[in-house]
C-alpha positions, -999 to +999 in steps of 0.1 A: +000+000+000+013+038-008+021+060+016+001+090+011+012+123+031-009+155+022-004+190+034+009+178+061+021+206+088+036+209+122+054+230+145+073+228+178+060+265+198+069+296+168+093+269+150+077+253+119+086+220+112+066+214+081+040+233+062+021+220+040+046+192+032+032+165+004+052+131-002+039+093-017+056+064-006+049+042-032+046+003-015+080-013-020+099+017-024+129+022-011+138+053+007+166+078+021+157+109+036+184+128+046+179+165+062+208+186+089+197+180+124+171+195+132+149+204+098+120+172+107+133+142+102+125+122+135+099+139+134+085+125+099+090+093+114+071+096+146+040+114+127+037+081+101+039+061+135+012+076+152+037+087+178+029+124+172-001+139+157+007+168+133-011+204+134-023+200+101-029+172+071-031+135+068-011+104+062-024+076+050-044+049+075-040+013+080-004+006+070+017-016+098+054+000+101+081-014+122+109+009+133+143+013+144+147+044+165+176+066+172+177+051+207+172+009+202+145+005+227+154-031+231+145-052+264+177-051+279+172-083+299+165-103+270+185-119+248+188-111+211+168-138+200+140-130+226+138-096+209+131-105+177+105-133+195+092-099+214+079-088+181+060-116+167+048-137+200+058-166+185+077-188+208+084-208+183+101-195+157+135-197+182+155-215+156+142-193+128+153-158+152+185-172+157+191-184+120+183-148+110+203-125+133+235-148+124+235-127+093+244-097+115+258-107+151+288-138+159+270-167+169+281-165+206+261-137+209+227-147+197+219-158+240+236-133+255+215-106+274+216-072+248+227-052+278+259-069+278+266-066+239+284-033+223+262-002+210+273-016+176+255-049+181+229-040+200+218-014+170+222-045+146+194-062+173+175-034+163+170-033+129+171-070+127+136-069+152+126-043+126+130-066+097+117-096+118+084-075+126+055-082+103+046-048+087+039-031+052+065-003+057+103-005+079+112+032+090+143+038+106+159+066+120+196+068+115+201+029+117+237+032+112+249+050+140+276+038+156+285+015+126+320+016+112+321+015+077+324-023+070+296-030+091+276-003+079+274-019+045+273-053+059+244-041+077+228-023+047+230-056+022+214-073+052+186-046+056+180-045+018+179-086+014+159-090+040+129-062+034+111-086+016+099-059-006+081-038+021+087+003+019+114+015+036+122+050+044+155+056+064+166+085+075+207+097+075+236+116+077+250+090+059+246+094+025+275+096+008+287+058+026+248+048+007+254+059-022+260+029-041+228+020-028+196+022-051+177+045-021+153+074-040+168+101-017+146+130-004+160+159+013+136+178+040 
């Protein structure tokens, strides 16, 4: 399903955020949005969520996104495999979890608890519970940082092999280490 965002408007106090802003996501598309700090992006993001309700226009209803955010929001408790078991509430898909984040984390880390793994890994935990999730459209805010450069693209094969065709809009200050990437970029 598209992604339909009309007039769409929204401000923090006197600061205006977006005004009248108009942008289709077309389903299975395959998004960057880059922007300096500051100019909306997050805040795109949270508005397609339902996380935030804009002053002004509409986005389109009924679509199921997943998400990586700039913070991971994982269960720190838990191990890696439990989050992506978090997201589905299927106990048992265990093998299936574990068979999928090999393609992004050493093996010996699959049971550990996430509080005990590096930012690095624990980000890949994110975005791999963000491809596990079932949804129409994976947003994700900055879901390289902390990523050197190898594992940045390692992680960006993963991501685009593993979308399954859904939308995906990310958002970065990475663009120039995308660009070999087939991402439509969009600039707020």
């Amino acid at each position: 399903m598209d992604v339909a965002i009309k007039n769409l408007s929204h401000r923090f106090g006197e600061k205006v955020i977006f005004e009248n802003f108009n942008l289709t996501l077309r389903e299975g598309g395959l998004y960057g949005l880059t922007a300096p700090s500051g100019r909306g992006k997050t805040t795109l993001l949270r508005i397609l969520m339902g996380l935030l309700v804009p002053d002004g226009g509409t986005v389109t209803q009924g679509v199921r996104y997943s998400a990586v955010f700039q913070n991971d929001r994982l269960l720190p408790g838990k191990t890696a495999v439990d989050q992506l078991l978090f997201v589905r509430g299927v106990r048992k898909d265990r093998e299936a979890a574990a068979r999928f984040l090999a393609g992004l984390l050493p093996e010996d880390s699959l049971c550990q608890p996430v509080g005990e793994l590096s930012g690095g890994m624990q980000r890949r935990v994110a975005i791999a519970r963000a491809l596990w999730a079932e949804s129409d459209c994976i947003l994700m805010d900055e879901p390289f940082t902390g990523l050197d450069e190898d594992t940045l693209r390692h992680t960006a094969d993963f991501i685009l092999a593993n979308r399954q065709g859904r939308t995906l809009l990310l958002s970065t200050h990475q663009r120039e280490l995308l660009s070999e990437y087939p991402f439509e970029w969009l600039t707020l």
